[in-house]
C-alpha positions in Angstrom: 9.2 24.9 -9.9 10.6 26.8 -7.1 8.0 28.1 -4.7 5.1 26.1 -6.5 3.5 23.1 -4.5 5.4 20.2 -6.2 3.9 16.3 -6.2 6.9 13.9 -7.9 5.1 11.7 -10.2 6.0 8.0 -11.0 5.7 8.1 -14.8 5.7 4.1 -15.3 4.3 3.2 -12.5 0.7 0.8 -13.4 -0.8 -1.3 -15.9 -1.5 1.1 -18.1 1.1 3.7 -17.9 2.9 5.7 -19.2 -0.3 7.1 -20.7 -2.8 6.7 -18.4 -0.8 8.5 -16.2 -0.3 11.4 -18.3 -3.9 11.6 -19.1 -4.5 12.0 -15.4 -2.0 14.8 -15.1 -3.4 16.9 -18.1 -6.8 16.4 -16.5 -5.4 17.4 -12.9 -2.9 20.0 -14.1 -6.5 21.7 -15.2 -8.1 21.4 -12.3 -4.9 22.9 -9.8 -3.0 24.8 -12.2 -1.2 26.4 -9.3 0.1 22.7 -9.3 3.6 21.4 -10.2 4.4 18.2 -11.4 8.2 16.3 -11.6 7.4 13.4 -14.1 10.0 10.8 -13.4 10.4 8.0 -16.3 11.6 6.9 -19.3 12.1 10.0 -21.2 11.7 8.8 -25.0 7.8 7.4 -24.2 7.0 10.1 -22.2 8.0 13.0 -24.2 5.9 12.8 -26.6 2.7 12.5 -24.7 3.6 15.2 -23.4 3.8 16.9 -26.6 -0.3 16.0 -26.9 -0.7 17.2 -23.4 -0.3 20.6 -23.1 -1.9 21.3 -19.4 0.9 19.0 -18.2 3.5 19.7 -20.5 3.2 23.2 -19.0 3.0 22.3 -15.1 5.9 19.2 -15.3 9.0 19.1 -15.5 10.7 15.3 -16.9 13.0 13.8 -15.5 14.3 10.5 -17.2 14.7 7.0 -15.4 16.5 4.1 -17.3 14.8 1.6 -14.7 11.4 0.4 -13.8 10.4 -1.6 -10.4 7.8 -4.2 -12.1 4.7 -5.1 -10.4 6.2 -8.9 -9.1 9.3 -7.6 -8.0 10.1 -8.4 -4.5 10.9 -5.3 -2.4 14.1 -6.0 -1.6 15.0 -6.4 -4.8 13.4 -2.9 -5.5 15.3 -1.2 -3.0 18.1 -2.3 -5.5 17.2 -0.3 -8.3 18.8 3.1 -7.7 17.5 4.7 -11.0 14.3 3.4 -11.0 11.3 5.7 -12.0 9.4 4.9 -8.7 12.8 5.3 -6.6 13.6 8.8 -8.3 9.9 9.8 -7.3 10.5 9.0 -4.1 13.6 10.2 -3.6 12.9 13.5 -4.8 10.2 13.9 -1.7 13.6 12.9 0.4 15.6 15.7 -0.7 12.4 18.1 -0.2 12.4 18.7 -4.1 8.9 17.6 -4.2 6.6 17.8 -0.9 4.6 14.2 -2.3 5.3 11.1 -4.4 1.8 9.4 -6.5 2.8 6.3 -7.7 0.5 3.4 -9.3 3.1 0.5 -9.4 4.4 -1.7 -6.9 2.8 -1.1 -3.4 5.0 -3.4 -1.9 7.9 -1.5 -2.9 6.1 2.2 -2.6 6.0 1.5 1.1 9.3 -0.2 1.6 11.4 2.6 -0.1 9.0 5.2 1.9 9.7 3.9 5.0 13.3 3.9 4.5 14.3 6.5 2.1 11.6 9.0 3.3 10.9 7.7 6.8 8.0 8.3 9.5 7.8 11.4 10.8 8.5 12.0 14.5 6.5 10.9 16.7 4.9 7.9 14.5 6.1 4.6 15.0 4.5 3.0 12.0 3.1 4.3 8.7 0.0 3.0 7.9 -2.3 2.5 4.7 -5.6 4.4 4.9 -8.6 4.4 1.7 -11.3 6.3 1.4 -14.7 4.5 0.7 -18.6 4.4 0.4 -21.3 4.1 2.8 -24.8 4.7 3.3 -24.2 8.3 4.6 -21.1 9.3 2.7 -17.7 8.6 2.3 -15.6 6.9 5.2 -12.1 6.3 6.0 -10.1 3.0 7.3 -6.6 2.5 8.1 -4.7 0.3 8.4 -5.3 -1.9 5.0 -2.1 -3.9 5.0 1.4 -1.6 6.3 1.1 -3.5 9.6 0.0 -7.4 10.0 -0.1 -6.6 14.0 -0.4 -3.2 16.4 0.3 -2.6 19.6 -2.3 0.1 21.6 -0.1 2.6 20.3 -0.1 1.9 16.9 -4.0 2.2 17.1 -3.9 5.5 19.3 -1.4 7.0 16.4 -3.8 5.6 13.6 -6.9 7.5 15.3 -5.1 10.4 15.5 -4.0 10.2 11.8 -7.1 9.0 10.5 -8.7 12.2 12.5 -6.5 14.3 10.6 -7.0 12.5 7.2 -10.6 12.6 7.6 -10.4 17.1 8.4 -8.1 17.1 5.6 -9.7 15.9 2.5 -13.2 15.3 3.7 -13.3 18.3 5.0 -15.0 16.8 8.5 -14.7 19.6 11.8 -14.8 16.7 14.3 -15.1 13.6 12.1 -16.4 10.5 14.1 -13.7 7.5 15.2 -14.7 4.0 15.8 -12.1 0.5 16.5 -13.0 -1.8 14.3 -13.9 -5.3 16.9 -16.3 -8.5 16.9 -18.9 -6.3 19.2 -19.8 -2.5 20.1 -20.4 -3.9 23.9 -16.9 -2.8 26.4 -15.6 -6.0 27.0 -15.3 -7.5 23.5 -12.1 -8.0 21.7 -8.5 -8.0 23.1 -6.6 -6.6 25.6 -4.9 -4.0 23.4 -8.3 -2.9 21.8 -9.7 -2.5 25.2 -7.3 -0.4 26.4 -6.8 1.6 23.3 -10.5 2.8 23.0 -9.9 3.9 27.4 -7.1 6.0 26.2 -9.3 7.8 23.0 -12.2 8.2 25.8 -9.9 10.0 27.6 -7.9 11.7 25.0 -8.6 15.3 23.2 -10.3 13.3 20.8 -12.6 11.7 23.4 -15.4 13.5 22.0 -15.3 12.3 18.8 -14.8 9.0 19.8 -17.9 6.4 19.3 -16.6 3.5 20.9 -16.3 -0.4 19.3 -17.5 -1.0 16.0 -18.4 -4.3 13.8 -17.6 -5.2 10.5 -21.3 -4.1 8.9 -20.5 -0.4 10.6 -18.1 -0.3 7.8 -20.9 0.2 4.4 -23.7 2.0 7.2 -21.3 5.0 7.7 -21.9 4.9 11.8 -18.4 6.4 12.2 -16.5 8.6 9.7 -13.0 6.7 10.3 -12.7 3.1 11.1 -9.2 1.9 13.0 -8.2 -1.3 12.9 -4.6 -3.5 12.6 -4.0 -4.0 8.9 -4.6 -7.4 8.8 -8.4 -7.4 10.0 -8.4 -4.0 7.3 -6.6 -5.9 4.4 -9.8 -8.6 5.0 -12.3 -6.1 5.3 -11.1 -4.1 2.1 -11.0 -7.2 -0.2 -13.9 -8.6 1.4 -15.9 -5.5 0.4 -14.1 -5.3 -3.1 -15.4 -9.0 -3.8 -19.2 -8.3 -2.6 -19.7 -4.9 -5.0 -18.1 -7.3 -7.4 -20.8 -10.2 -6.7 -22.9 -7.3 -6.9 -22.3 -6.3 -10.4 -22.3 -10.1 -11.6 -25.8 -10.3 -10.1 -27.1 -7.7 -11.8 -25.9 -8.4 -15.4 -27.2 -12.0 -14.9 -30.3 -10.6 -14.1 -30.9 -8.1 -16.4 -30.0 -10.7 -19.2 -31.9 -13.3 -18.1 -35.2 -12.3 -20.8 -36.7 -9.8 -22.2 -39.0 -8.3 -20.1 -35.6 -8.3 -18.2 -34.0 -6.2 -20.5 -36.7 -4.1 -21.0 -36.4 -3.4 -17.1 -33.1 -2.6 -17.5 -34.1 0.2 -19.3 -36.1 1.7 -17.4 -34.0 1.1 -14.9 -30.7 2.4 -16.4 -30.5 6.4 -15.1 -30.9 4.9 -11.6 -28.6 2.1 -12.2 -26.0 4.9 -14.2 -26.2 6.7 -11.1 -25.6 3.7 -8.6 -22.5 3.1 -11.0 -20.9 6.5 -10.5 -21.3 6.1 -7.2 -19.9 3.3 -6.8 -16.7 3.5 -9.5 -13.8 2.8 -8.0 -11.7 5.3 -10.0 -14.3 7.8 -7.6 -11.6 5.9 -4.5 -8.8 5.5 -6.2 -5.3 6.6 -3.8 -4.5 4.8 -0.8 -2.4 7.1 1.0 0.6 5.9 3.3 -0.1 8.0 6.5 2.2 8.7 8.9 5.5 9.4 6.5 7.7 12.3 6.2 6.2 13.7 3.2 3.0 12.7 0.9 2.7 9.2 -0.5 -0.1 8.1 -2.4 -0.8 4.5 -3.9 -2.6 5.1 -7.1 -4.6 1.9 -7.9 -2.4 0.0 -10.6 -5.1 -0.9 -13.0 -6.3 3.2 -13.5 -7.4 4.9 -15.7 -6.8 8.6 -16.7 -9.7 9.9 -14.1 -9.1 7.6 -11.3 -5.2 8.9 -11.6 -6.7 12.3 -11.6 -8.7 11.8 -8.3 -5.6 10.2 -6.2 -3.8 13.3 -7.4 -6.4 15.4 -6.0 -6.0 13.5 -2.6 -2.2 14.4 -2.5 -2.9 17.4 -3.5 -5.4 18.3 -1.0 -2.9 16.8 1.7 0.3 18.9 0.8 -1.8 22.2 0.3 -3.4 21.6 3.6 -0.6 20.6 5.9 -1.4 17.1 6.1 1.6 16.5 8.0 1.7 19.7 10.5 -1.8 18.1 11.4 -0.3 14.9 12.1 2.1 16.7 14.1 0.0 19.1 16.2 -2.4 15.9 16.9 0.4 14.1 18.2 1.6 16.9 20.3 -2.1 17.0 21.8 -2.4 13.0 22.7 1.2 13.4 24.6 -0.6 14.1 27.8 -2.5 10.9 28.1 -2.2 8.3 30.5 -2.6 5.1 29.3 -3.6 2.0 31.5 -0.3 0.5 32.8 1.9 3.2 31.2 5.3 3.7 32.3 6.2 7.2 32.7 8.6 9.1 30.8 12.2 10.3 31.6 10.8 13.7 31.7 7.6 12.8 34.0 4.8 12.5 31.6 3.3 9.4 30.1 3.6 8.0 26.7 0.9 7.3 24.6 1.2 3.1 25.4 3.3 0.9 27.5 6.7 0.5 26.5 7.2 -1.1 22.9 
């Protein structure tokens, strides 16, 4: 595996592993065969799925765990387990064995031991949880969804800049579009700290790209490629947005049952409705990725299946083989000369990115 771009793999990691999650690698292995895998897990169930897989029995490399983190287990109590499949993963990006960890299980847990065994990268003072999802003119990123209940202006300034980088990475967006997620687009809604977050990015390198405040319904219309906002007001947004396309697809069975002239519409209407479908599958979004940290971490969702693993692979993939991180760390680099409203200066005579935290 020396040489080869390597992603460690929790193995057990989801409801449905360990097989979804080979599945996913022999579909992946496929598409990036200059991919390597370390497949961390209980050896004796994996082995011989592997023996069926030959795409990823060829690009992995097994390495067995006695212990697994379960989905209820506190984090804490996690951090514990010393041999589990999720903590080899991880630790295996520590050690620079592996430049990313994908793991489906526990995202209480993922992010705890990232933040401690792998830990931010310089420069970042908290990692945050970014998704990529649909709108009405393509796909758009938020962050945070839940790493951080509360931010500070420069928590918000760091996410932009992440979220910028996120968005060039595997969207493949020049100068993607940034908007603060607030009650109002008008300048004197919302807090203090949102205020004087969106002055700084107007004045920032990223000023251009900036589009100001945006409200909750901005979200689904695509008005700005990556939404900012403090991971409680994301975790809301997320969930709200998961339980309306689920309304959604109630409705429309109900519907469609209702008779049989209803039925009958239905198929007529089925291409257009298989194609809304696609669209819309969540296995199509599947890997929230924990920005900010000293290596790749992706949360694969933990009810996958063998495509939706695929696709979060192909997000960590597309971060390590683009310098995901470098980008984090250039853009940071660039945002250093900013003077913030009220902003102490620095030792060495410039000004941070936010007042003092």
């Amino acid at each position: 595996m020396a040489g080869a771009p390597t992603l460690a793999v929790d193995g057990m990691g989801g409801d449905r592993a360990p097989g979804a999650i080979v599945d996913g690698l022999e579909i992946a292995a496929e598409r990036h065969p200059e991919m390597r895998f370390l497949l961390v897990g209980d050896s004796a169930r994996l082995k011989p799925l592997l023996a069926h897989h030959h795409r990823a029995a060829a690009s992995a490399v097994l390495r067995h765990a006695s212990e697994v983190i379960s989905d209820d287990m506190k984090p804490t109590a996690a951090l514990r387990l010393r041999n589990a499949s999720m903590r080899l993963a991880i630790d295996a990006v520590a050690s620079g064995e592996a430049g990313g960890v994908i793991s489906a299980g526990n995202t209480g847990a993922l992010l705890a031991l990232s933040k401690i065994v792998i830990k931010t990268l310089p420069g970042i003072d908290r990692p945050a949880m970014a998704a990529i999802g649909p709108s009405e003119r393509g796909d758009v990123i938020m962050l945070d969804l839940g790493a951080n209940v509360t931010c500070d202006v420069r928590n918000l300034i760091e996410f932009a800049v992440m979220g910028d980088v996120f968005a060039r990475t595997v969207l493949g967006l020049p100068a993607p579009t940034i908007g603060l997620l607030n009650v109002g687009s008008e300048e004197l809604k919302g807090g203090e700290q949102l205020r004087e977050a969106a002055e700084i990015l107007k004045e920032s390198p990223l000023g251009q790209q900036f589009h100001g405040f945006v409200e909750g319904y901005d979200i689904a219309a695509g008005t700005t490629d990556v939404i900012v906002t403090d991971g409680f007001t994301g975790n809301v947004a997320l969930k709200t947005g998961e339980g309306a396309l689920k309304l959604v697809r109630g409705l429309l069975r109900q519907v469609f049952e209702s008779s049989l002239s209803a039925r009958l519409g239905y198929l007529l209407a089925r291409p257009a409705l298989d194609r809304l479908r696609e669209w819309l599958d969540p296995g199509r979004y599947n890997g929230a990725v924990m920005l900010g940290l000293n290596g790749v971490v992706v949360k694969s969702h933990g009810g996958t299946d063998a495509e939706g693993f695929a696709h979060a692979l192909d997000v960590a993939m597309d971060m390590l083989l683009h310098g995901f991180n470098e980008g984090i760390s250039a853009g940071l680099a660039r945002m250093g000369t900013i003077e913030p409203p009220g902003g102490r200066k620095a030792a060495d005579g410039g000004q941070p990115l936010a007042p003092a935290i």
